[in-house]
N, C-alpha and C positions, 0 to 999 in steps of 0.2 A: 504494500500500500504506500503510494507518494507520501512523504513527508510533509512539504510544499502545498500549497497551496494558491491562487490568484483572489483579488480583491472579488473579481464579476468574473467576466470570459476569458479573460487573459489573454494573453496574444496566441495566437493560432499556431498551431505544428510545434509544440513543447510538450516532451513527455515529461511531465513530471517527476517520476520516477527513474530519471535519469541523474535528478541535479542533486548531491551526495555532499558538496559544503554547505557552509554556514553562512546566512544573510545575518549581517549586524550592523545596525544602523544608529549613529550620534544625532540627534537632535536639538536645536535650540536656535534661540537669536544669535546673531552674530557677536563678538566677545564675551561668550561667553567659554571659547578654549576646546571649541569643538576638532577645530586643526590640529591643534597640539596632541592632543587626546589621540587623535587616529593615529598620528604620528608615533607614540609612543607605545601605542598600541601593535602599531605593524612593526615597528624592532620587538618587541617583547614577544611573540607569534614566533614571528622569522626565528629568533631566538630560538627557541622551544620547538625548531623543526616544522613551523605551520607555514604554509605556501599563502600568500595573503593576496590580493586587491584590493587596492582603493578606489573608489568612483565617485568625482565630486560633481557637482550641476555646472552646466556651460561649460564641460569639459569634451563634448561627444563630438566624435566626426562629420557626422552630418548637418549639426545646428549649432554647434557649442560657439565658433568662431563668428557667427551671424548675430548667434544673439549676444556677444562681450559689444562685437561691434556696433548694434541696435541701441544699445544700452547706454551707448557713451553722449547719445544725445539724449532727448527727453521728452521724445512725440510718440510712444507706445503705449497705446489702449491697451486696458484692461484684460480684455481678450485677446487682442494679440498676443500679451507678452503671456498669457495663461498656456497658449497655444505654443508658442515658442518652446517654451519651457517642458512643456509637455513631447515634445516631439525631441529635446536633449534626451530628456529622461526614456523618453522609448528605445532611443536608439542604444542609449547603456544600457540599457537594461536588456535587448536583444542583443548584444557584442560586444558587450562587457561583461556582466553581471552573470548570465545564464551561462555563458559558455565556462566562465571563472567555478560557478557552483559545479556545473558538470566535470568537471575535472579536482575535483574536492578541495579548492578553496575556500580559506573564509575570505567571506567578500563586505568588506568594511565600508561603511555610503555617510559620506558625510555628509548629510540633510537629504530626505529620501522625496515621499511624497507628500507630505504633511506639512513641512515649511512651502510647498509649492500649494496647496490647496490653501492654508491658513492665508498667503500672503494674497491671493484669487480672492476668500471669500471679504478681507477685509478692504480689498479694491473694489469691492459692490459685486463682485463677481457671483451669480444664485450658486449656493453650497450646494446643490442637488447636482445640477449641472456638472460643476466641478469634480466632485463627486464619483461621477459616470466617468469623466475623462481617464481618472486612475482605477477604473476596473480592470484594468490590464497589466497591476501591478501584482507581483507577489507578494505576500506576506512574510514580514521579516520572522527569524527565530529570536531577536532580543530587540528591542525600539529603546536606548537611553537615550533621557529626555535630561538634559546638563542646561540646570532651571537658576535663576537668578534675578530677585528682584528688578524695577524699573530702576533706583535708587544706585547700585549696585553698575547696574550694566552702565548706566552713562557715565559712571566715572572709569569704569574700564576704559569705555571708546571714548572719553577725553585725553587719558593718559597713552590711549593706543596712539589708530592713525586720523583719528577725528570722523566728524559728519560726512556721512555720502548721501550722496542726492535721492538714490534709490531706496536705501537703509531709514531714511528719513522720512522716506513718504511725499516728498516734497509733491510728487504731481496728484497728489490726494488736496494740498492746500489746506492742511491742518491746521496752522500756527503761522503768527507774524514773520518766524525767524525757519532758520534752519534747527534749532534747540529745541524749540515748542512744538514744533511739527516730528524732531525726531520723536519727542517723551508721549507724545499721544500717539503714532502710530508704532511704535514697540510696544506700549501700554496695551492698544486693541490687539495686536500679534500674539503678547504674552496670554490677553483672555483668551483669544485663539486655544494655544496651547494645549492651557488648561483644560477646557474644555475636552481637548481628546484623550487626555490622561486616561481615563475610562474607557470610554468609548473605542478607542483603538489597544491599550493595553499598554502603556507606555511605561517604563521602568523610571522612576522619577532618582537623578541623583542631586543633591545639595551643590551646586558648581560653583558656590561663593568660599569654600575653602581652599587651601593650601592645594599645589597641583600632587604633590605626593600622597594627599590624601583621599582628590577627588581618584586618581591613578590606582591606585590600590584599592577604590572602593569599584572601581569600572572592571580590573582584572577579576577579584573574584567573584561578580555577578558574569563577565564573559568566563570562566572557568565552568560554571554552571552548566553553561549552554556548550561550552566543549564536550562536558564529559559525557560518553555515551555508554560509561559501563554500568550493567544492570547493579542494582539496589541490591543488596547484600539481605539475606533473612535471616532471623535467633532462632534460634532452635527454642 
C-alpha cells in the first residue's frame, strides 16, 4: 500500500508506490531561519549517510527564472502571481521532488504549499479556488511550522537585510510606509498560519530561541519520521 498520498488528483502517471523517501517541509514567514535550518539540516543527513534534496520556490526550470524576473517590478495580479507560482511549484515537484522520493531521498522544501496558498488567500485570492490549485500536491510526512511572533520577526528583518516590497505587501496598500504595510501584512500571513496549524497538521516549533536549540528540537522531531523500525513489544 502507497505511503504517499496527493492533496485531490495529483498529477497524472505517478505511482505512488514507487516514491520510498521522505517529504519534509520548513514552514514560516521569512526570518524567521527557515534557510538556515534546511541548511543544517542537509549537513547533518549527509552526515549520517542520508542522500538529501533541497527545493526552494522560484527555483524551477521552467518558471523559476520568469517569475524572480516578474517580480523585480511590481505590476503582478493577484492571480497571476498565484499562477506563476503554482506552475514553479508543479514543475519541482514533477522533476524535483518525485523523482528525488523515488530514488529514497529525503527531500527537504523550504516553504511548500501553504506559504503559497496563505500569501493567494490574503491577496483577496477565494481560498477554495486556491485550494483546488494545490490538489496536485502530495502530502508531506512532517510540515515544521518555525513560528515567531509579529514583534519578534520585525526586529529580525531590521537587523537582517530590511523591507522588501513583496514581503511587505506593499501592492496590497496597507500602510502609509513600507513598516506599516510590512507589520499588517505579516500580521494577516501569520493569522494565515495559524489557522492551518490544524487543519493541515503542522508540527509547531518555538523559532524565537537560540539556533542550537531550535536545531536540536527540529533533528529529533525529523529523527521520528526517519525511523522506520517497528515498535518493540514487553513480554
Amino acid at each position: 500500500m502507497a505511503r504517499f498520498s496527493f492533496f485531490g488528483e495529483g498529477l497524472p502517471g505517478i505511482d505512488l508506490g514507487e516514491l520510498k523517501g521522505k517529504l519534509i517541509v520548513l514552514e514560516g514567514m521569512d526570518g524567521v531561519g527557515r534557510s538556515t535550518h534546511i541548511e543544517l539540516l542537509k549537513q547533518w543527513l549527509e552526515t549520517n549517510g542520508r542522500a538529501v534534496l533541497v527545493s526552494s520556490m522560484t527555483r524551477s526550470t521552467l518558471a523559476g527564472k520568469r517569475l524572480r524576473q516578474a517580480k523585480e517590478g511590481h505590476t503582478l495580479g493577484s492571480i497571476t502571481m498565484s499562477l506563476f507560482y503554482a506552475t514553479d511549484f508543479a514543475d519541482r515537484l514533477e522533476n524535483e521532488m518525485i523523482p528525488a522520493l523515488k530514488a529514497g531521498f529525503v527531500v527537504l522544501v523550504d516553504r511548500y504549499v501553504y506559504t503559497l496558498m496563505a500569501r493567494a488567500i490574503v491577496r483577496g485570492v477565494d481560498s477554495e479556488w486556491v485550494q483546488d490549485v494545490y490538489r496536485l500536491a502530495l502530502k508531506p510526512d512532517g510540515i515544521f511550522y518555525l513560528r515567531v511572533g509579529i514583534d519578534e520577526l520585525i526586529t529580525r528583518v531590521l537587523q537582517g537585510r530590511g523591507f522588501d516590497y513583496w514581503e511587505s505587501g506593499m501592492d496590497l496598500h496597507l500602510g502609509e510606509d513600507m513598516y506599516d504595510s510590512f507589520v499588517e501584512y505579516q500580521s494577516r500571513l501569520l493569522a494565515q498560519f495559524d489557522r492551518m496549524v490544524e487543519s493541515y497538521g503542522f508540527d509547531v516549533i518555538d523559532a524565537s530561541r537560540s539556533i542550537e536549540d531550535v536545531f536540536g528540537d527540529l533533528k529529533e522531531r525529523v529523527l521520528r519520521i526517519l525511523d522506520q523500525r517497528a515498535p518493540q513489544t514487553t513480554s
